[in-house]
FIFIKOL-91092 format. One record per residue (C-alpha): residue number from 0; z, y, x. Coordinates in pm, 1 decimal. Layout:
N
+-----+----------+----------+----------+
: num :       up :    north :     east :
+-----+----------+----------+----------+
: NUM :        Z :        Y :        X :
...
+-----+----------+----------+----------+
END
This chain:
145
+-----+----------+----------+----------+
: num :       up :    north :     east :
+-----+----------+----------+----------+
:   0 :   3965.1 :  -3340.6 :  -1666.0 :
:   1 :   3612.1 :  -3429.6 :  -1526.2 :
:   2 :   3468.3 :  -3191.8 :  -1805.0 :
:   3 :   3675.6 :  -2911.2 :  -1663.0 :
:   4 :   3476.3 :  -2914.3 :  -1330.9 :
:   5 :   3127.6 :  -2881.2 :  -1490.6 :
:   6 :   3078.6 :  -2538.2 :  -1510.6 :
:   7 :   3214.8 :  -2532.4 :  -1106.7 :
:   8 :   2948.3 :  -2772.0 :  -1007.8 :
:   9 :   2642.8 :  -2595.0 :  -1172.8 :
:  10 :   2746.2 :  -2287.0 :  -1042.2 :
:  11 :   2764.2 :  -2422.7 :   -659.3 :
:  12 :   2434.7 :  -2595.3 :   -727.9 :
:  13 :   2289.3 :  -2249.0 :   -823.2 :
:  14 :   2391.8 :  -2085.0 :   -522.2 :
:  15 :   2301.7 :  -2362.2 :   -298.6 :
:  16 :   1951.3 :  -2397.0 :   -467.4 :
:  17 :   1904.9 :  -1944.8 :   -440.5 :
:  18 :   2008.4 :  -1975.0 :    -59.0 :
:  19 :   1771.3 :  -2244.4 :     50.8 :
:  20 :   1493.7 :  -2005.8 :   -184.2 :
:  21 :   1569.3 :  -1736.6 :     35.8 :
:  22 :   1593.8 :  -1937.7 :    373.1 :
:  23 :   1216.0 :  -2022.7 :    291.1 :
:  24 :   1080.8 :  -1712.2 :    200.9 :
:  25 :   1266.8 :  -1597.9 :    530.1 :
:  26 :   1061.4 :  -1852.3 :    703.8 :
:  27 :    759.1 :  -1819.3 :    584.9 :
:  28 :    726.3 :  -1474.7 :    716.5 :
:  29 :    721.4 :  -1601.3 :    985.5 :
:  30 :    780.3 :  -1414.1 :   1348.0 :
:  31 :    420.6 :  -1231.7 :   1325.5 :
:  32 :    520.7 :   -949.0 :   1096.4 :
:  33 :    400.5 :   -651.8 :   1237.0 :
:  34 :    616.5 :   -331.0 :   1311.7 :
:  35 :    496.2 :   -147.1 :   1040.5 :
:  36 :    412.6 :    177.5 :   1196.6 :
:  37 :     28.0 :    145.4 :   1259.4 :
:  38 :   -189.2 :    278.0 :    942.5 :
:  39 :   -543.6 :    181.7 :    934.6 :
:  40 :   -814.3 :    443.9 :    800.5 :
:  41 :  -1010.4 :    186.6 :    570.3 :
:  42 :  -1317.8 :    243.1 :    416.8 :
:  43 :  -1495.9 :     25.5 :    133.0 :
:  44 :  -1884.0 :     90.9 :    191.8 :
:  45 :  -2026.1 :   -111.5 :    436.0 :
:  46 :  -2373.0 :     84.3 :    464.2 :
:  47 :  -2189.2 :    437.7 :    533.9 :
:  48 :  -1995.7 :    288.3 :    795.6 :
:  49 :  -2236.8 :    150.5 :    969.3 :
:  50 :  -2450.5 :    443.2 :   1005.0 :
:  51 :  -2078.3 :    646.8 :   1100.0 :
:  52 :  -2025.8 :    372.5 :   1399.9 :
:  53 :  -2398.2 :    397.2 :   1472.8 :
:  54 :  -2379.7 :    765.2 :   1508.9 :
:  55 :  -2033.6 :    741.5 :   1682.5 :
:  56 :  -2155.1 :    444.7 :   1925.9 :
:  57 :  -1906.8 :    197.7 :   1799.7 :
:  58 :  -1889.8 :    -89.0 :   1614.4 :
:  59 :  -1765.1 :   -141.8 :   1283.0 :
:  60 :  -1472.5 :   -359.6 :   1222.6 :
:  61 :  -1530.3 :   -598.9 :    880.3 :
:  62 :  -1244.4 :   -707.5 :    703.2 :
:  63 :  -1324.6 :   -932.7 :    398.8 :
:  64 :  -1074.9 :   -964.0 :    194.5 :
:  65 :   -963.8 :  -1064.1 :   -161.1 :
:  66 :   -661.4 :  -1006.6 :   -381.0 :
:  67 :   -608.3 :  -1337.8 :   -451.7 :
:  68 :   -624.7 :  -1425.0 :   -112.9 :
:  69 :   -247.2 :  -1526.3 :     36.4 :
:  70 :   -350.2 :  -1510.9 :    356.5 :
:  71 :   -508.2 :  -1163.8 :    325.5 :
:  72 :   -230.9 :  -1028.7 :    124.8 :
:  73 :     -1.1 :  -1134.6 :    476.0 :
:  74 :   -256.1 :   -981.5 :    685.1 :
:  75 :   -221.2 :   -656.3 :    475.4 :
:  76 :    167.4 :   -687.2 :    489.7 :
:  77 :    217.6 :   -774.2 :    870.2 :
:  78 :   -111.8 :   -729.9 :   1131.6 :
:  79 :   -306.1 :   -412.0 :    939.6 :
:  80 :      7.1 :   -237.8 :    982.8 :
:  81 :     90.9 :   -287.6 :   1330.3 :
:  82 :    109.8 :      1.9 :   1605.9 :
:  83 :    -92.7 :   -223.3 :   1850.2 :
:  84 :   -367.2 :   -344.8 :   1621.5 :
:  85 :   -386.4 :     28.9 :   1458.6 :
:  86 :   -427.1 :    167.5 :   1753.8 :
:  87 :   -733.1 :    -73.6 :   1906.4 :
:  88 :   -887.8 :    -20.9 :   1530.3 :
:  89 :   -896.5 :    325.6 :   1566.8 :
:  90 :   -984.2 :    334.2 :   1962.0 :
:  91 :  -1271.8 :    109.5 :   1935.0 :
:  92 :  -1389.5 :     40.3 :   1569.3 :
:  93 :  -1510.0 :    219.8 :   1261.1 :
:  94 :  -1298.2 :    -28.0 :    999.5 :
:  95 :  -1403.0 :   -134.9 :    622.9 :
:  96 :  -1232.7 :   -327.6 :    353.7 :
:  97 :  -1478.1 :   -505.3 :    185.3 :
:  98 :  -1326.2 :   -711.1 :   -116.8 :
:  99 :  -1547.6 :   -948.9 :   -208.2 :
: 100 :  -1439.5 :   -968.6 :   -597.3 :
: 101 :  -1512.0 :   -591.9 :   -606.4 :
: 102 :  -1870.3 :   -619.1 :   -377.3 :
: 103 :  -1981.2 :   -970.8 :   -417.0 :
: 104 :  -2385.6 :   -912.3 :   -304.1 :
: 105 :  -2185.6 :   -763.8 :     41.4 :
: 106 :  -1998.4 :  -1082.8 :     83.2 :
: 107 :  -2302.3 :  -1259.2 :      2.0 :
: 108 :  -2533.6 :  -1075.3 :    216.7 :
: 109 :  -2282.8 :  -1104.5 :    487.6 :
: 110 :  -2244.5 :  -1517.0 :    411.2 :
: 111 :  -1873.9 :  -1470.3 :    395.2 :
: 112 :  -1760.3 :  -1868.0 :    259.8 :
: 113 :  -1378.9 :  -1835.7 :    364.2 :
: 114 :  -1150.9 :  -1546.7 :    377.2 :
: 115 :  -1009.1 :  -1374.8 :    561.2 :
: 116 :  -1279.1 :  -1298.4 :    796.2 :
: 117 :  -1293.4 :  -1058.2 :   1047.7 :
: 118 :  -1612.2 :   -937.1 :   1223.7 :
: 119 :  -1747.7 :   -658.4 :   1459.7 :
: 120 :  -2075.2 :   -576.9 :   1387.2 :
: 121 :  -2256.3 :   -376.8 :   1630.9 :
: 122 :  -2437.1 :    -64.1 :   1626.1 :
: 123 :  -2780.7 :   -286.7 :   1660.2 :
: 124 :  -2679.8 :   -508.9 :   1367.8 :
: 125 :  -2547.3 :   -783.9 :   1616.3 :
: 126 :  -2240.5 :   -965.6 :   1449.3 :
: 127 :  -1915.9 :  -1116.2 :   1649.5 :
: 128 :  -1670.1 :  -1310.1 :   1430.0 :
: 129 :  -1340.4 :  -1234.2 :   1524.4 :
: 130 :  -1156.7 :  -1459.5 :   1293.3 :
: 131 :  -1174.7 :  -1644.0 :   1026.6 :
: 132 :   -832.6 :  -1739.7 :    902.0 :
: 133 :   -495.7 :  -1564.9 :    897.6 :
: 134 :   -477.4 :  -1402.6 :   1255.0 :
: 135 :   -116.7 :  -1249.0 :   1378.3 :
: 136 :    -73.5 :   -893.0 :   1541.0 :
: 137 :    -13.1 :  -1024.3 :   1861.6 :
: 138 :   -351.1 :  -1217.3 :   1846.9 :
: 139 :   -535.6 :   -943.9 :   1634.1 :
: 140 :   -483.6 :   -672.0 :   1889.6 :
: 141 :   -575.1 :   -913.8 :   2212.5 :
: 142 :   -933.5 :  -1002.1 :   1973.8 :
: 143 :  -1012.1 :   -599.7 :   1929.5 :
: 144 :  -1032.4 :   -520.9 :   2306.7 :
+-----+----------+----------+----------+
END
């Protein structure tokens, strides 16, 4: 009779064991997704968009980045795509990507050693750091003003 109840068991163990998996990824989105209706004009070279923000009398907004970056890859999901923090970028910024896999003498010149990391770098070639770690909407959009 105990044999009977085998297949039972291992088939409440799988469901138990996919609920708690999806409980967790639940979680670790955590509350900071953004609303996704913000979209973010990116652009990849550095130089160009510094001499657009010069010309324009902004600064530019650096985002280094990496694909293999987890905490990048949640910034990408959840802040960059967030009404507020879209709307600051484009009131008050000229943004670039820079992926440092893809422009490694930027990230160098830049001395980017941990990612993500955020900075506004002036018309004068002043640099602010904004952030350097995984920064929510809600924070993200009170940093750009």
């Amino acid at each position: 009779m105990r044999n009977a109840y085998k297949p039972v068991w291992a088939l409440l163990f799988a469901a138990v064991g996919m609920a708690v998996l999806v409980l967790v990824a639940r979680a670790n989105r955590g509350p900071s997704a953004g609303d996704g209706k913000g979209t973010i004009a990116w652009q990849s070279d550095l130089p160009a968009a510094r001499a657009q923000a010069a010309a324009a009398g902004k600064p530019v907004l650096a985002y280094f980045t990496a694909s293999w970056c987890p905490p990048c890859q949640q910034m990408k999901r959840g802040t960059w795509i967030d009404s507020k923090v879209a709307a600051a970028v484009a009131a008050g910024y000229v943004p670039v990507m820079v992926d440092v896999d893809a422009q490694p003498a930027v990230a160098t010149s830049y001395a980017v050693e941990s990612l993500p990391r955020i900075e506004a770098i002036a018309p004068d070639g002043s640099r602010r750091l904004l952030a350097d770690r995984y920064t929510g909407p809600d924070e993200m959009a009170a940093l750009l003003k």
